[in-house]
KERO-294043 format. One line per field, with one value per residue: residue number from 1; residue in three letters; x, y, z of N, C-alpha, C, CB in turn. Coordinates in nm, 3 decimals, always signed. Glycine has a CB too. Layout:
n: (NUM;...) $
res: (ALA;...) $
neast: (X;...) $
nnorth: (Y;...) $
nup: (Z;...) $
caeast: (X;...) $
canorth: (Y;...) $
caup: (Z;...) $
ceast: (X;...) $
cnorth: (Y;...) $
cup: (Z;...) $
cbeast: (X;...) $
cbnorth: (Y;...) $
cbup: (Z;...) $
END
This chain:
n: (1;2;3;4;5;6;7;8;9;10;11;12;13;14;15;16;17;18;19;20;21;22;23;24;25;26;27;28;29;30;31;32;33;34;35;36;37;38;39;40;41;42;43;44;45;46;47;48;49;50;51;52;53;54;55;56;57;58;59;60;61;62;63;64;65;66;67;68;69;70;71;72;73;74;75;76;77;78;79;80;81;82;83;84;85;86;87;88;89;90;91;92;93;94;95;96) $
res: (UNK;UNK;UNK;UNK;UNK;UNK;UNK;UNK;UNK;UNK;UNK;UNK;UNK;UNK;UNK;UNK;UNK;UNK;UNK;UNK;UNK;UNK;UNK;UNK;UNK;UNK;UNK;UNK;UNK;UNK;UNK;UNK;UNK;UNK;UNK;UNK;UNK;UNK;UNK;UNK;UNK;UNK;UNK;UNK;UNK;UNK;UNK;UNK;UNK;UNK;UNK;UNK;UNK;UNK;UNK;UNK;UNK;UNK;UNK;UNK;UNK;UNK;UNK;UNK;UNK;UNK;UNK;UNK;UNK;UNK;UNK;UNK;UNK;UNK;UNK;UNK;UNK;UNK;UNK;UNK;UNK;UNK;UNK;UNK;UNK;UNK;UNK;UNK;UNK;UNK;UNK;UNK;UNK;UNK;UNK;UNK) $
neast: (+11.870;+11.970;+12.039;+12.159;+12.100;+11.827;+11.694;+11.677;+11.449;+11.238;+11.180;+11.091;+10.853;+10.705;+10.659;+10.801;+11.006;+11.108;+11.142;+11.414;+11.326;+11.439;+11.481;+11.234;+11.119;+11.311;+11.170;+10.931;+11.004;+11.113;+10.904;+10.729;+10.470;+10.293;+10.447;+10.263;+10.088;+10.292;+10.378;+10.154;+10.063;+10.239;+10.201;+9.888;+9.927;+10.050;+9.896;+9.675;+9.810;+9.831;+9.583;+9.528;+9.630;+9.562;+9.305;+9.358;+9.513;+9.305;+9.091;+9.270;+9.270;+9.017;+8.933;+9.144;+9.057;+8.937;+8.592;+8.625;+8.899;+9.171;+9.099;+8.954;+9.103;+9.341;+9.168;+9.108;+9.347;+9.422;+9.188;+9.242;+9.494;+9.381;+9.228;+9.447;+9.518;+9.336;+9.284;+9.529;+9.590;+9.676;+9.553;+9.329;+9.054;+9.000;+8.768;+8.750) $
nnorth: (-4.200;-4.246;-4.095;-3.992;-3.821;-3.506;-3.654;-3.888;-3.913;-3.799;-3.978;-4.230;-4.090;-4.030;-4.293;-4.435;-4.625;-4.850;-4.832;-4.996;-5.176;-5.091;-4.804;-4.734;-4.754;-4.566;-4.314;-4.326;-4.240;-3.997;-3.836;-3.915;-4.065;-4.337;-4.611;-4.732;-4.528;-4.308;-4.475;-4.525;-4.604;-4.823;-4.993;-5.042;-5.192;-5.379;-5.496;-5.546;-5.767;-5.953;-6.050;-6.150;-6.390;-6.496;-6.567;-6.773;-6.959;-7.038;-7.121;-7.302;-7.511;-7.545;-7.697;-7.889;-8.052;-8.338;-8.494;-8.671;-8.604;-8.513;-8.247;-8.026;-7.993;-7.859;-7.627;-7.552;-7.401;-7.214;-7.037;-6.940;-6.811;-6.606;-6.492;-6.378;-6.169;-6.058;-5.897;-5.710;-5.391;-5.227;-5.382;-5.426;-5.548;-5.561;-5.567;-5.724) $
nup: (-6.944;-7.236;-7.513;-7.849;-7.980;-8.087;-8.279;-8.224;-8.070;-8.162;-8.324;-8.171;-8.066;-8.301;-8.357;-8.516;-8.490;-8.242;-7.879;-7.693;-7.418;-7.164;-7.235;-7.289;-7.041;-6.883;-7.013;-6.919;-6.660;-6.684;-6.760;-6.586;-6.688;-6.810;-6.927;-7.157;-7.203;-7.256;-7.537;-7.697;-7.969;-7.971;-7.748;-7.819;-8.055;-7.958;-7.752;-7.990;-8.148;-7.953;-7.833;-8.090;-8.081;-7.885;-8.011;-8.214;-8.058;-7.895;-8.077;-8.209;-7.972;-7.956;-8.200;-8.139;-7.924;-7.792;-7.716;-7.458;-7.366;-7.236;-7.248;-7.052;-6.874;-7.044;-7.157;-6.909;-6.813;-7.011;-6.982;-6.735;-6.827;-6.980;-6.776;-6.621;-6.840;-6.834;-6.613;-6.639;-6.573;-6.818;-7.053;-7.289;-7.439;-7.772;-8.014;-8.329) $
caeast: (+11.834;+12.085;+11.964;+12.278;+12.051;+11.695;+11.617;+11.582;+11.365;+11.154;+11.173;+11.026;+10.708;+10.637;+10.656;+10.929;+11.118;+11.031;+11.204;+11.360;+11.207;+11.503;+11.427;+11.059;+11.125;+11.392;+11.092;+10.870;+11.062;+11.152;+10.791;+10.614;+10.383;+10.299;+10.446;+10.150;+10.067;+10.380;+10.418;+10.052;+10.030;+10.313;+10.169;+9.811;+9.977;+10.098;+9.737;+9.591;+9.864;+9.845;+9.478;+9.506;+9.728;+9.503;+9.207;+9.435;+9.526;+9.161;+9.064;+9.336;+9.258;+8.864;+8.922;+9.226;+8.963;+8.829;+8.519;+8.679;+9.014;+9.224;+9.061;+8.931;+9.312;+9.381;+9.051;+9.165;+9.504;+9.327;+9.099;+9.361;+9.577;+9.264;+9.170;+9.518;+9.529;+9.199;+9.335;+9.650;+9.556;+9.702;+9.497;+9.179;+8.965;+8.945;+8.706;+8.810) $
canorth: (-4.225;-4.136;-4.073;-3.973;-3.646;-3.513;-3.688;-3.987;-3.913;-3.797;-4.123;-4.262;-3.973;-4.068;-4.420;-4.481;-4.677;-4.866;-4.792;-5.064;-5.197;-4.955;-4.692;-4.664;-4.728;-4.431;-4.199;-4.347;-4.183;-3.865;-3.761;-3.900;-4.091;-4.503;-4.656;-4.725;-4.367;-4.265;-4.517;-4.567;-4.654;-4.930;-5.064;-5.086;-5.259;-5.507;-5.561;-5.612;-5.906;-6.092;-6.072;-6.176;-6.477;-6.571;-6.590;-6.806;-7.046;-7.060;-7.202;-7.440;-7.533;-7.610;-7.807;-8.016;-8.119;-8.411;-8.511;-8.732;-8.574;-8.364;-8.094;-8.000;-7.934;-7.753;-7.580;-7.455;-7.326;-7.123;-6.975;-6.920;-6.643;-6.543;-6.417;-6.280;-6.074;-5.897;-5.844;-5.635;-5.226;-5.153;-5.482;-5.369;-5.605;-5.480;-5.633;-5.739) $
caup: (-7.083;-7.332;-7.677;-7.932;-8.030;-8.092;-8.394;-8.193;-7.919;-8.212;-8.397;-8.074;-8.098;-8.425;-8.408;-8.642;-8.391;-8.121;-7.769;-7.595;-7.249;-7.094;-7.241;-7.239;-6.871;-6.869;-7.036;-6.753;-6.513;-6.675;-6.804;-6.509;-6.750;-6.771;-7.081;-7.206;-7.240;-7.370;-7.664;-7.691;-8.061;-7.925;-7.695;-7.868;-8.133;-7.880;-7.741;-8.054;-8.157;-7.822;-7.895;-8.259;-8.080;-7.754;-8.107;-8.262;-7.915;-7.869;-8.210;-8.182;-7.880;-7.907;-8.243;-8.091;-7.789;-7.794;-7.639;-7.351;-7.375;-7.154;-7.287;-6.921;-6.869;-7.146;-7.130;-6.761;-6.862;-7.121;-6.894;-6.647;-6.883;-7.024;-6.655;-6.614;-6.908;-6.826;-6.467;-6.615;-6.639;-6.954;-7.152;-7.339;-7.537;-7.916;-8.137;-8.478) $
ceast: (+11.940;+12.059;+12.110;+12.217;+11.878;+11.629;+11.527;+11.509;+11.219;+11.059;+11.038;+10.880;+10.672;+10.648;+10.709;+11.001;+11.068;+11.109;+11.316;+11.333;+11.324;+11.451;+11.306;+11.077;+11.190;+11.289;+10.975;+10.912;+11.092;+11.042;+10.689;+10.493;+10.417;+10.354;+10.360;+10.100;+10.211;+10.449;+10.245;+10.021;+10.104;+10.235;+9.990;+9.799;+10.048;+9.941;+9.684;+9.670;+9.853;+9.688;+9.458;+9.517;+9.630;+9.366;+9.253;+9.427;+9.387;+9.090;+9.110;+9.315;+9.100;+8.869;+9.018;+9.136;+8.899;+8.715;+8.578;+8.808;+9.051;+9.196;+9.031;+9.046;+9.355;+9.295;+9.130;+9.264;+9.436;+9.238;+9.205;+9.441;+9.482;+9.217;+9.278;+9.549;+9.431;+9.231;+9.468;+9.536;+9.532;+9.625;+9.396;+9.161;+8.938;+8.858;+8.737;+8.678) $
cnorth: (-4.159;-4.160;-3.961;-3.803;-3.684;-3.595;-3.828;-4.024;-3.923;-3.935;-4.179;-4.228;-4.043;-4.236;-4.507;-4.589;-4.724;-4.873;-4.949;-5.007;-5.077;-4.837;-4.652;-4.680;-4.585;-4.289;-4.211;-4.243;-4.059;-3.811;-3.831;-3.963;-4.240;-4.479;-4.635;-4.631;-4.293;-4.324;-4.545;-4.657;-4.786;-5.048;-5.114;-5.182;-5.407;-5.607;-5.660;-5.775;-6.019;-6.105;-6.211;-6.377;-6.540;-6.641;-6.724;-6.978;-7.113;-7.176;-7.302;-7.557;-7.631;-7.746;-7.939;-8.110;-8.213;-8.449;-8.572;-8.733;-8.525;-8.274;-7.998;-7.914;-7.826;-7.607;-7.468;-7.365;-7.202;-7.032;-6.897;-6.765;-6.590;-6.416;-6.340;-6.171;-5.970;-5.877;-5.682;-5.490;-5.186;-5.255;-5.404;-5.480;-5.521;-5.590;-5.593;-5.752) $
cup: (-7.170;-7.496;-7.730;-7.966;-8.015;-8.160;-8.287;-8.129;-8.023;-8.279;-8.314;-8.089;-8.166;-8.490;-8.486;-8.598;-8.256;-8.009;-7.684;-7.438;-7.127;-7.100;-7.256;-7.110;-6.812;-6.930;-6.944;-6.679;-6.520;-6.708;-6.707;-6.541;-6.773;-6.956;-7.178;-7.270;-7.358;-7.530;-7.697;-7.811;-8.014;-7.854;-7.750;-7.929;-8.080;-7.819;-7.850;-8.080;-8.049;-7.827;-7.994;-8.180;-8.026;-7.905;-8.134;-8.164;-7.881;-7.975;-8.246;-8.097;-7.872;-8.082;-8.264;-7.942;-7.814;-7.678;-7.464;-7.334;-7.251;-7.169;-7.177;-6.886;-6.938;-7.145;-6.994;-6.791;-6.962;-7.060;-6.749;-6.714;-6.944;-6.930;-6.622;-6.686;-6.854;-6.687;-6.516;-6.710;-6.765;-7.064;-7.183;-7.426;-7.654;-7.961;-8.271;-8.556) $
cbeast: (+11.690;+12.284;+11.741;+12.301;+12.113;+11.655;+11.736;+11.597;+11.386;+11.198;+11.336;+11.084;+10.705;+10.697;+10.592;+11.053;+11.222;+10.952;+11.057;+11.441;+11.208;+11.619;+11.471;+10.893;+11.226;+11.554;+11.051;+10.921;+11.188;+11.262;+10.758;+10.590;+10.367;+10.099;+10.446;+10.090;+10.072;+10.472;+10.547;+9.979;+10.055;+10.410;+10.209;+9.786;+10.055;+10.210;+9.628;+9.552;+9.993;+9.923;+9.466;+9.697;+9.864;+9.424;+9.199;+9.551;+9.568;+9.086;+9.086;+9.434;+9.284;+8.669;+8.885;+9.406;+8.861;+8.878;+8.437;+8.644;+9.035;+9.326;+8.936;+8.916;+9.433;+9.362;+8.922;+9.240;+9.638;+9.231;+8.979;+9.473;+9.719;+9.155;+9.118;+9.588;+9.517;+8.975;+9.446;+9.842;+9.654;+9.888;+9.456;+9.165;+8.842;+9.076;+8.575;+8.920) $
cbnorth: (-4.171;-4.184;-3.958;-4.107;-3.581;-3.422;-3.741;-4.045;-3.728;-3.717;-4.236;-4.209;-3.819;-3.966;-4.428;-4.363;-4.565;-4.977;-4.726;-5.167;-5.475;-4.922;-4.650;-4.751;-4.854;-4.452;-4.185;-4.482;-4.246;-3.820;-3.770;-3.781;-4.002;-4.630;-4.771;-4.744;-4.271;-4.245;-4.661;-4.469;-4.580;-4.874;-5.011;-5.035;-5.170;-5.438;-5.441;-5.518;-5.890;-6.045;-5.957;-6.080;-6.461;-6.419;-6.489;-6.689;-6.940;-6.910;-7.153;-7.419;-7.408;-7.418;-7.772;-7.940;-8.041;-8.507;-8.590;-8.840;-8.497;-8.318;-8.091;-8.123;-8.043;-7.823;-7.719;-7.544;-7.461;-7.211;-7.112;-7.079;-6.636;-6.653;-6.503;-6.314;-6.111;-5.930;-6.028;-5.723;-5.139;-5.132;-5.629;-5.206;-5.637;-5.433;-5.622;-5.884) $
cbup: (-7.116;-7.298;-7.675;-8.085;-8.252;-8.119;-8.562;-8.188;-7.783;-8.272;-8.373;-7.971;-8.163;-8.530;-8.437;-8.676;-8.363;-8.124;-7.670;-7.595;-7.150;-7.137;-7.302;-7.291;-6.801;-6.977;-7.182;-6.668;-6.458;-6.749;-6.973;-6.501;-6.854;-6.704;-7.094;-7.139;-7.054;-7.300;-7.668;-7.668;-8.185;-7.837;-7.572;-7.903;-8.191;-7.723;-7.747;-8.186;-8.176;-7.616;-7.959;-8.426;-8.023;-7.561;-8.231;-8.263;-7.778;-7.885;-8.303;-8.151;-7.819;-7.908;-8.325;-8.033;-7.724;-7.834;-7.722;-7.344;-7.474;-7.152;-7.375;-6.837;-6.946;-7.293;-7.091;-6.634;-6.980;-7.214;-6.844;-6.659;-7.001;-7.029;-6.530;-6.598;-7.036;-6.851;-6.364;-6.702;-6.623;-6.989;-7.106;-7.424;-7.477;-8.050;-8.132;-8.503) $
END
């Protein structure tokens, strides 16, 4: 990890700045601690938008369906990353 000085590790801390995918991997490895944990507000903030989005996908989704459509199809697919999100660790369900 090579950070120019302190300020910007701090940056990082305090959320000022968001890491890249290197280097939150490179503070992975030196603090022993999941991403997740170490940017937490970050990654929350990522939850909630892919959330906000899947809301979003959903809503689109049920009033582009028509009765005797592909919707079945679509429907599946939808259900499909639905089930993979809530499979991955770091996901949490917020309610809005």
């Amino acid at each position: 990890m090579r950070l120019s000085n302190k300020a910007e590790l701090s940056r990082y801390e305090r959320g000022l700045r968001q890491p890249s995918l290197r280097t939150a991997l490179a503070c992975q490895a030196v603090y022993g601690a999941p991403v997740s944990e170490l940017f937490a507000g970050l990654s929350d903030s990522v939850a909630k938008d892919t959330q906000g989005q899947m809301r979003k996908l959903h809503d689109r989704i049920e009033v582009d369906i028509e009765p005797q459509s592909s919707g079945s199809r679509i429907m599946h697919k939808f259900q499909w990353v639905s089930h993979r999100l809530l499979e991955m660790p770091n996901f949490k369900l917020v309610s809005v």
